[in-house]
C-alpha positions as CSV (number, residue, x, y, z in Angstrom):
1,X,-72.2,-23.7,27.0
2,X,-75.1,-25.6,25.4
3,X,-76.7,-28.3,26.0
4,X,-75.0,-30.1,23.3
5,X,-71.4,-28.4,24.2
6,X,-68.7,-31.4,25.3
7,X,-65.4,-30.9,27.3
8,X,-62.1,-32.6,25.9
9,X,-59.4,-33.5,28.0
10,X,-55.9,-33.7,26.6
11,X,-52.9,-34.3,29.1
12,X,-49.8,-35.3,28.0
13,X,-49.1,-37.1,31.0
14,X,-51.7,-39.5,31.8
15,X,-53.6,-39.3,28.4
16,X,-53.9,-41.8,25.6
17,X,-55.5,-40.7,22.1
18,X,-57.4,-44.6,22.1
19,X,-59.6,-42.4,24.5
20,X,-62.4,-40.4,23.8
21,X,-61.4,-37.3,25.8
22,X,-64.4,-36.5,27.9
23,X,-63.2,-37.2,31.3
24,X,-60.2,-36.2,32.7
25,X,-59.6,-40.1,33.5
26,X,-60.6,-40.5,29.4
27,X,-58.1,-37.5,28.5
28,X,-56.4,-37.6,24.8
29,X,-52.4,-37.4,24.8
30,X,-52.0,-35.2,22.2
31,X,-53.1,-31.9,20.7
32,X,-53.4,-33.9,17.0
33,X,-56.7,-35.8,18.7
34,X,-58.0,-32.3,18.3
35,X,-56.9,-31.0,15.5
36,X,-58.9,-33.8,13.6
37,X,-62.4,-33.1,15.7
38,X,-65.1,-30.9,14.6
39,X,-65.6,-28.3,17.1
40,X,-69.1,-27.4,17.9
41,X,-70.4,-23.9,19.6
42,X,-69.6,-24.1,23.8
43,X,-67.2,-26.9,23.8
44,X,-64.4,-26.6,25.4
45,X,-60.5,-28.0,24.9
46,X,-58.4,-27.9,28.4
47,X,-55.4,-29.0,28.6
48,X,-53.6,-30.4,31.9
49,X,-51.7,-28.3,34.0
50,X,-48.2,-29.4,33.8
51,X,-48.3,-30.9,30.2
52,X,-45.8,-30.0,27.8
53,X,-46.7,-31.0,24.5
54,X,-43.3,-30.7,22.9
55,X,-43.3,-30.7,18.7
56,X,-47.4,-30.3,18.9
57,X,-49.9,-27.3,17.8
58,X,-53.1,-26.1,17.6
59,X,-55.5,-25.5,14.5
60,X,-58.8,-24.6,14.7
61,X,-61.0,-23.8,11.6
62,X,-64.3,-23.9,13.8
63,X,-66.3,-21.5,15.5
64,X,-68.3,-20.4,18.6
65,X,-71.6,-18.5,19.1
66,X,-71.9,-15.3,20.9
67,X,-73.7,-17.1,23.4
68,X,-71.5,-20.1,23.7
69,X,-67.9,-19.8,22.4
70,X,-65.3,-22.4,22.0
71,X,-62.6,-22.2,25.0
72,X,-59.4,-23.5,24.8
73,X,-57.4,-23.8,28.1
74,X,-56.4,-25.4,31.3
75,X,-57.6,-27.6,33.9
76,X,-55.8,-29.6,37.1
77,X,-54.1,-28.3,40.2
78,X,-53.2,-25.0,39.6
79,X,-49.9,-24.9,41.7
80,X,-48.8,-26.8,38.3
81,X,-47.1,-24.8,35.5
82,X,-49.3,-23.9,32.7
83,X,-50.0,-26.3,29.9
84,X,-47.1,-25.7,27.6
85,X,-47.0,-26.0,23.6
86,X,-44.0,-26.0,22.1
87,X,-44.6,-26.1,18.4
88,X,-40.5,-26.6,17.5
89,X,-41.5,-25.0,13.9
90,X,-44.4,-27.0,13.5
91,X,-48.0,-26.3,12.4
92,X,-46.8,-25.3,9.1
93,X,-49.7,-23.8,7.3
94,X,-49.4,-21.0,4.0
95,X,-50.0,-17.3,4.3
96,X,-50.7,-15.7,1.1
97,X,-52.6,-11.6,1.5
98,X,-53.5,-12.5,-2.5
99,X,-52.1,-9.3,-3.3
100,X,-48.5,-7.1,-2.4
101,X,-48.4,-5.1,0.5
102,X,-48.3,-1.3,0.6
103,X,-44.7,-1.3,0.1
104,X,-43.2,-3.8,-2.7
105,X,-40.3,-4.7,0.1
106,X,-43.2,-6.6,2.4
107,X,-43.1,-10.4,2.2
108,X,-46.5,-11.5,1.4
109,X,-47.0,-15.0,0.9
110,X,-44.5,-17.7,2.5
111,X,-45.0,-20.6,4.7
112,X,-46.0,-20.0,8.8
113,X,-45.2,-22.2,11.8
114,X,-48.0,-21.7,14.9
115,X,-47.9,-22.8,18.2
116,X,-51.6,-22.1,18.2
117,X,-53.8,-21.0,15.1
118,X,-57.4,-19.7,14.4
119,X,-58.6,-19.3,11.1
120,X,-61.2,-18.0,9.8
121,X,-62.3,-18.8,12.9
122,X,-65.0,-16.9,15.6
123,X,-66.2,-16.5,19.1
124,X,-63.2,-18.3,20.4
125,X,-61.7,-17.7,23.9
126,X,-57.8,-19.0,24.6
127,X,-56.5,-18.5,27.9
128,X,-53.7,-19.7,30.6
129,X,-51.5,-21.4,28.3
130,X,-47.9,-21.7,27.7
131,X,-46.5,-21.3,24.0
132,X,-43.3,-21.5,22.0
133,X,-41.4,-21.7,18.5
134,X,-38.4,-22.2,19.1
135,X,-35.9,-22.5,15.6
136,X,-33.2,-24.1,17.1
137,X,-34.1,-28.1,16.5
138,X,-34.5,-26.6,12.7
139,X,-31.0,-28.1,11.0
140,X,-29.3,-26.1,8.6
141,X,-31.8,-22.8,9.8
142,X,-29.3,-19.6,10.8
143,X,-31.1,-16.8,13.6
144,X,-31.2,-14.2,10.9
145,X,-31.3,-15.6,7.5
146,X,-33.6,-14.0,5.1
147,X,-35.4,-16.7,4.2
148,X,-36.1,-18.0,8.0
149,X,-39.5,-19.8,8.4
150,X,-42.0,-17.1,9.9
151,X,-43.2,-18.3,12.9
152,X,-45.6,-17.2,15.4
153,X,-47.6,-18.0,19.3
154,X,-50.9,-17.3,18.5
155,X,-52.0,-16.8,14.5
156,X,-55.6,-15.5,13.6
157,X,-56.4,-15.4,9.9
158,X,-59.8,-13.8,8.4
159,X,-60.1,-14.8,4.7
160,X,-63.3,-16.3,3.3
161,X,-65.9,-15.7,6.0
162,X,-66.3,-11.9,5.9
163,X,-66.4,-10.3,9.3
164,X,-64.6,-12.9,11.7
165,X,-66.1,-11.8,15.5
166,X,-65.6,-12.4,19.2
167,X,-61.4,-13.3,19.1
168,X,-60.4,-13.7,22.9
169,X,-56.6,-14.3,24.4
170,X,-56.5,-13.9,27.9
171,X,-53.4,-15.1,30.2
172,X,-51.0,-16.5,27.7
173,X,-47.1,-16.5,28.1
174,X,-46.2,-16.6,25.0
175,X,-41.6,-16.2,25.0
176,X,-39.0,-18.2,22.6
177,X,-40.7,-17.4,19.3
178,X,-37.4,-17.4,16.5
179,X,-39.2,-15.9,13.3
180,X,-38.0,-14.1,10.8
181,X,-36.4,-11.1,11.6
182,X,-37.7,-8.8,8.8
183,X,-40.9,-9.9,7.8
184,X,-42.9,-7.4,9.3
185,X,-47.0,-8.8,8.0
186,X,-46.5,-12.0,8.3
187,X,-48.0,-13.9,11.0
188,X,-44.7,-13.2,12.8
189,X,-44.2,-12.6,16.6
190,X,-45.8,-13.2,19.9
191,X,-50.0,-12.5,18.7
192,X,-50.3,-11.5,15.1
193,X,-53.9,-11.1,13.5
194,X,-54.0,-10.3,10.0
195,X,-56.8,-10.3,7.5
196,X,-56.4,-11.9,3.4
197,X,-58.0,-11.3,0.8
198,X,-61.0,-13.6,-0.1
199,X,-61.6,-16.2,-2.9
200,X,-65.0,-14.3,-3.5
201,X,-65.1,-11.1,-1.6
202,X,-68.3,-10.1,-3.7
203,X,-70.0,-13.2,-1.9
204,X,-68.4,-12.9,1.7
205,X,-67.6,-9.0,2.1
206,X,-64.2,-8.0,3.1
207,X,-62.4,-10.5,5.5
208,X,-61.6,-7.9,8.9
209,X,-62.4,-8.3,12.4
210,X,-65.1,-7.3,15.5
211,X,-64.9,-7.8,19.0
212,X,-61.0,-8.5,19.4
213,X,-59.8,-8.6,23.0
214,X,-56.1,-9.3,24.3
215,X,-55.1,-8.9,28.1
216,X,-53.4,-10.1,30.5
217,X,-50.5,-12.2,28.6
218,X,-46.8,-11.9,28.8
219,X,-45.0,-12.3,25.7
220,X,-41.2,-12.6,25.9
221,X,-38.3,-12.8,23.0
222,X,-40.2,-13.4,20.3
223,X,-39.3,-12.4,16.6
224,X,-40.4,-10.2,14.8
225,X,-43.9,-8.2,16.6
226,X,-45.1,-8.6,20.2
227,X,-48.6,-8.1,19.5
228,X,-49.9,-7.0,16.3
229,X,-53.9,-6.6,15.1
230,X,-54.4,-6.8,12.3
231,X,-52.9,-5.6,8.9
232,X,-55.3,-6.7,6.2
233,X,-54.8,-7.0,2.3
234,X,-57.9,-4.1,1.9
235,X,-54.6,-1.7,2.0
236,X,-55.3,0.3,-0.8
237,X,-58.8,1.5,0.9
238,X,-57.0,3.7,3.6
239,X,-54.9,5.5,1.4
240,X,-54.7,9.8,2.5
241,X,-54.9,11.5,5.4
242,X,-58.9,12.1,6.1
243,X,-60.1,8.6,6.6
244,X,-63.8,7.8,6.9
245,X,-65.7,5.5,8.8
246,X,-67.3,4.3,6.3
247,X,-63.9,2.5,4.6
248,X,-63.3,0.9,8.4
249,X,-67.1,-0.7,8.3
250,X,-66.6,-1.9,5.3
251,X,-62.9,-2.4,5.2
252,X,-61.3,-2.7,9.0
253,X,-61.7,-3.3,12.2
254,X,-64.2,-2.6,15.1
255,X,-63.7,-2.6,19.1
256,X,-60.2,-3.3,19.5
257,X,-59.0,-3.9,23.2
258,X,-55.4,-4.9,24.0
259,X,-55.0,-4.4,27.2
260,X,-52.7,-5.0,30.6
261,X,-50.4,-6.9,28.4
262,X,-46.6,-7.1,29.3
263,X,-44.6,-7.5,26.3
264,X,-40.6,-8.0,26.9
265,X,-37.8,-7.9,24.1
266,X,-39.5,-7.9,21.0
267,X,-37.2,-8.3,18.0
268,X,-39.4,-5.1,16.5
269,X,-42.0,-3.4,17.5
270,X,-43.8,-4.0,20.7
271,X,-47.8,-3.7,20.5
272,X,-49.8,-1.8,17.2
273,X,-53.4,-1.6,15.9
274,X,-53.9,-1.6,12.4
275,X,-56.8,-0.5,9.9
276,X,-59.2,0.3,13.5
277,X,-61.8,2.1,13.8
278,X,-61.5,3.7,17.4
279,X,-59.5,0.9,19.1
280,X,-58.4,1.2,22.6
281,X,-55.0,0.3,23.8
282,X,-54.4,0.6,27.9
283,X,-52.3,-0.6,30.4
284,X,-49.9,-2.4,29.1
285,X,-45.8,-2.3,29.2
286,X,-43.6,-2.4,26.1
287,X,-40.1,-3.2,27.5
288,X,-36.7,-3.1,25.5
289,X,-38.3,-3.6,22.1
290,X,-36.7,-3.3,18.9
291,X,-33.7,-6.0,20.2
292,X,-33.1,-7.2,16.4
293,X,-33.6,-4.0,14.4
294,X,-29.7,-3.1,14.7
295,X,-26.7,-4.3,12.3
296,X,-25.6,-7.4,14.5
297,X,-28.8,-8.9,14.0
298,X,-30.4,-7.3,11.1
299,X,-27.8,-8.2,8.9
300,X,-29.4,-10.4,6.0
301,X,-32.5,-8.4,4.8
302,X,-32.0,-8.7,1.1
303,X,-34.4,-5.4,-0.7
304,X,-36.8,-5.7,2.2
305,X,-36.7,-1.3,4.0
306,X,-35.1,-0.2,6.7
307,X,-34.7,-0.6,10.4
308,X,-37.7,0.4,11.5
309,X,-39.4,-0.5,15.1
310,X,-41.0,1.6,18.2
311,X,-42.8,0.7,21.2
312,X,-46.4,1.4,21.6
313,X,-48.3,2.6,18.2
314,X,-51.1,2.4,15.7
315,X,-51.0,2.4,11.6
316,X,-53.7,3.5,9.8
317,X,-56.5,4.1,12.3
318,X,-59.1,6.2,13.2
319,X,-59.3,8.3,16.6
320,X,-57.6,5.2,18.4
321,X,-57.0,5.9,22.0
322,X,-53.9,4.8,23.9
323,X,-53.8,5.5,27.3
324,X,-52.0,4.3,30.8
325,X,-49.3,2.3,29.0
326,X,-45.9,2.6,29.6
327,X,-42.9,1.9,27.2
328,X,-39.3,1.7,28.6
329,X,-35.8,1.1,26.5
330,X,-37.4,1.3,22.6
331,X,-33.2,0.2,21.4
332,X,-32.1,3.0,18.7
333,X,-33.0,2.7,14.9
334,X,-34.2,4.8,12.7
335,X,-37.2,5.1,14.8
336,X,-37.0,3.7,18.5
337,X,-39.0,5.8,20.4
338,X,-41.7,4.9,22.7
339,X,-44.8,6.0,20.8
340,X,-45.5,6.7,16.9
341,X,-48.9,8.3,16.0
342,X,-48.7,6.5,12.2
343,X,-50.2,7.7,9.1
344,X,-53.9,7.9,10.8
345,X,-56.4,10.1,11.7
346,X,-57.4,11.7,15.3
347,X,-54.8,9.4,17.5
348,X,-54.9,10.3,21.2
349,X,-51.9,9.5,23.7
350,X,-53.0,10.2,27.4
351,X,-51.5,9.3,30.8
352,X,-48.7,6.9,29.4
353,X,-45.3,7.3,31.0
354,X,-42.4,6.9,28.7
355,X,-38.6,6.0,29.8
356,X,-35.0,6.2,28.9
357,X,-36.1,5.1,24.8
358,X,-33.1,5.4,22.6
359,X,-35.1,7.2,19.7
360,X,-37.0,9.6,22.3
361,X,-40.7,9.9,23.3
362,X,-43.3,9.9,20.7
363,X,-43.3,10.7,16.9
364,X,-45.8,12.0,14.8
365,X,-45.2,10.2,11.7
366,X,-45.4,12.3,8.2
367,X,-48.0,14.0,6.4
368,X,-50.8,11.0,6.3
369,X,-50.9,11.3,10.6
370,X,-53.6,14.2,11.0
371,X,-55.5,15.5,13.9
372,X,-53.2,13.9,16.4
373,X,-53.4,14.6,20.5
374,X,-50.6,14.2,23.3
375,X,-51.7,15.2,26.3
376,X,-51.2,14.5,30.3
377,X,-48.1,12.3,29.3
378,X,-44.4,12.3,31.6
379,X,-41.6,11.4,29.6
380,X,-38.4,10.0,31.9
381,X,-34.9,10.7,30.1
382,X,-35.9,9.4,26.6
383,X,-33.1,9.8,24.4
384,X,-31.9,10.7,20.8
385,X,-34.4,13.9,20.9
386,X,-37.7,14.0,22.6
387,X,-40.3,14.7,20.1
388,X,-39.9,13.6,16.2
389,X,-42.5,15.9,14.0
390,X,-41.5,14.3,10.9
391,X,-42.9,16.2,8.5
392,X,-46.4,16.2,10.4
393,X,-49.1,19.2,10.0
394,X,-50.7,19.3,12.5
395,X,-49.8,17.4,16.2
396,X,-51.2,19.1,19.7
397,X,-49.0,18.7,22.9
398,X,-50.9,19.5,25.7
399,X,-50.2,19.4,29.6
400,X,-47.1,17.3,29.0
401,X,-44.3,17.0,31.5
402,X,-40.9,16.3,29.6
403,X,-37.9,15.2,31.6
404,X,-34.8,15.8,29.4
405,X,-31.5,15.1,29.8
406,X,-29.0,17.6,29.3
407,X,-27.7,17.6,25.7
408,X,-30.3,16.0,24.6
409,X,-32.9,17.9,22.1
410,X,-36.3,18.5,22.5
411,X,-36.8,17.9,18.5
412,X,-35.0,14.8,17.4
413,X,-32.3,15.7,14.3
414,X,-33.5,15.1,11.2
415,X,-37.0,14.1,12.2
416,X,-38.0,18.1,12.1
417,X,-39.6,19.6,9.7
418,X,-43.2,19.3,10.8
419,X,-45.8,21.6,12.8
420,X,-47.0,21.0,16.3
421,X,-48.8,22.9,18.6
422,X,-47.9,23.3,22.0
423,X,-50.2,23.8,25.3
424,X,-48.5,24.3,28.9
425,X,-46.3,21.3,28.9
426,X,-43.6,21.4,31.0
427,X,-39.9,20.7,30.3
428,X,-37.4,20.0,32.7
429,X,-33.7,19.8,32.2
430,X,-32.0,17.6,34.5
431,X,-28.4,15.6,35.1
């Protein structure tokens, strides 16, 4: 904090927005006292323990200081229940990447509900809150239509500030999120950071992100990602195998953490890093992701691709590291495993524990994923074929210890076709 920095008080059960927020005693009611204020380096925004503030949202446009960032949290007796937003499909705001996607079947403009959003924001911290989206106060909206409103816990845009720095989200349950159930890159899910292209990227440099950090929250049913950082519109820069660090310092992402996250039911995939320069993924839990991509659910998709989701992965990085996680009951589709080393260069997988995932333990994902390293891993019963090559040169399994189920391949069916290297792993055939 500075010496200038104020603390605003906003409980929904004592508060009134004819106050000026300062004291608890002075609290606001509602979260639209604050969307109006300008927010000033060190200030804080805490929220009353036990507050629900149903059909409300967050949007912050201002930012922090390295040395004072702008918190936005809790305060009061913490044997109360976190403060709880529940946007309902409100805090509409428009996503447009000002470009397509790398595949011409990716939505990339369209309309975005947040329970909480940062843009173009910096140096902000959110912690020990509650958040929702819930679709079903939303007349005349069906669970899986195509053109469902994307909807999301926390959103984080870069777009016309260059580098945006020093993103926090610590301790948030984020569960009930009903977004669109194929829109992969929009801000869609639990926590999706994404970057769009600038109005005058000559002026700003490329909108991309520093210093992200995501630990310790529980996200729970949300459509479509868990957690997802950050898939920008500077797509066409990572294009090939051999990827330098040069295009990421320019182009992506620097010192990625997501960590000791729990992330339960995803409609798709469970937690990726995208466009990172050496980002490190650890501790967390992917649980029974995937729940939408099957035909009961994914039943409307129009021209957008396939059914496509895994557990734990990265796209497009560069020697990411993701170690101690664990990712149990990936549901079958045309990927499903637990882990997917994704058209990037030098991804390591150490010391994660995989379990009883329909599509198997870890793929190495076509010719673009190079230089790729799976070592001192135990995979528990994973289904559907253990290891999917797919095409890839050049993947290294090392000191693994495999626990298949009889009748069950080692190589998933029709995900051969690729070289890997193997290095005193250790398979054991059981039930």
């Amino acid at each position: 904090m500075t010496g200038l920095s104020r603390t605003y008080y906003v409980s929904a059960k004592t508060g009134s927005d004819q106050n000026d927020g300062q004291t608890p005693e002075r609290a606001f009611a509602s979260l639209f006292a604050v969307n109006h204020m300008s927010l000033q380096p060190g200030d804080r925004v805490l929220l009353e323990r036990g507050s629900v503030f149903y059909g409300q949202y967050l949007q912050v446009t201002d930012s922090g200081s390295a040395d004072a960032p702008i918190v936005i949290g809790a305060y009061g007796d913490e044997e109360e229940a976190a403060p709880c937003i529940e946007a309902c499909g409100q805090g509409i705001w428009y996503q447009d990447y000002g470009q397509p996607l790398d595949a011409p079947t990716h939505v990339y403009h369209g309309y975005v509900s947040s329970a909480v959003l940062l843009y173009d924001a910096q140096y902000i911290l959110v912690e020990d809150l509650e958040l929702t989206n819930s679709g079903q106060e939303i007349i005349g909206e069906r669970y899986s239509q195509a053109d469902k409103m994307n909807r999301t816990g926390v959103a984080v845009v870069a777009k016309d500030k260059g580098v945006r720095r020093g993103i926090t989200l610590r301790r948030l349950w984020i569960h009930d999120v009903h977004g669109n159930v194929y829109d992969k890159h929009m801000n869609n899910g639990g926590i999706y950071m994404t970057a769009l292209r600038p109005e005058r990227e000559e002026v700003t440099g490329a909108a991309r992100y520093s210093d992200i950090t995501v630990e310790g929250c529980f996200v729970y049913r949300v459509s479509r990602w868990g957690i997802a950082v950050g898939y920008t519109y500077a797509h066409e820069q990572f294009r090939g195998a051999q990827l330098s660090e040069d295009t990421f310092l320019k182009y992506g992402h620097e010192n990625v953490r997501i960590s000791d996250n729990y992330v339960k039911e995803a409609g798709g995939d469970g937690i990726t890093v995208m466009y990172a320069l050496r980002p490190l993924v650890e501790h967390n839990l992917s649980d029974s992701a995937a729940c939408e991509i099957n035909d009961r659910i994914y039943s409307d998709p129009g021209d957008r691709m396939g059914k496509v989701a895994a557990g734990i992965w990265p796209w497009k990085c560069k020697d990411a590291c993701f170690r101690y996680n664990e990712a149990a009951d990936t549901r079958l589709n045309q990927d499903g495993m637990a882990y997917d080393a994704d058209s990037g260069d030098g991804t390591v997988y150490e010391y994660n524990y995989s379990r009883q995932n329909e599509g198997g333990c870890v793929m190495f994902c076509q010719q673009e994923a190079i230089h790729n390293t799976f070592r001192k891993n135990v995979s528990y019963d994973d289904l559907g074929g253990t290891i999917s090559p797919a095409e890839n040169p050049d993947a290294l399994l090392e000191d693994n210890v495999f626990y298949v189920r009889e009748g069950v391949p080692f190589v998933r069916k029709h995900m051969d076709g690729g070289r890997f290297e193997q290095i005193n792993n250790r398979v054991i055939q059981c039930w």
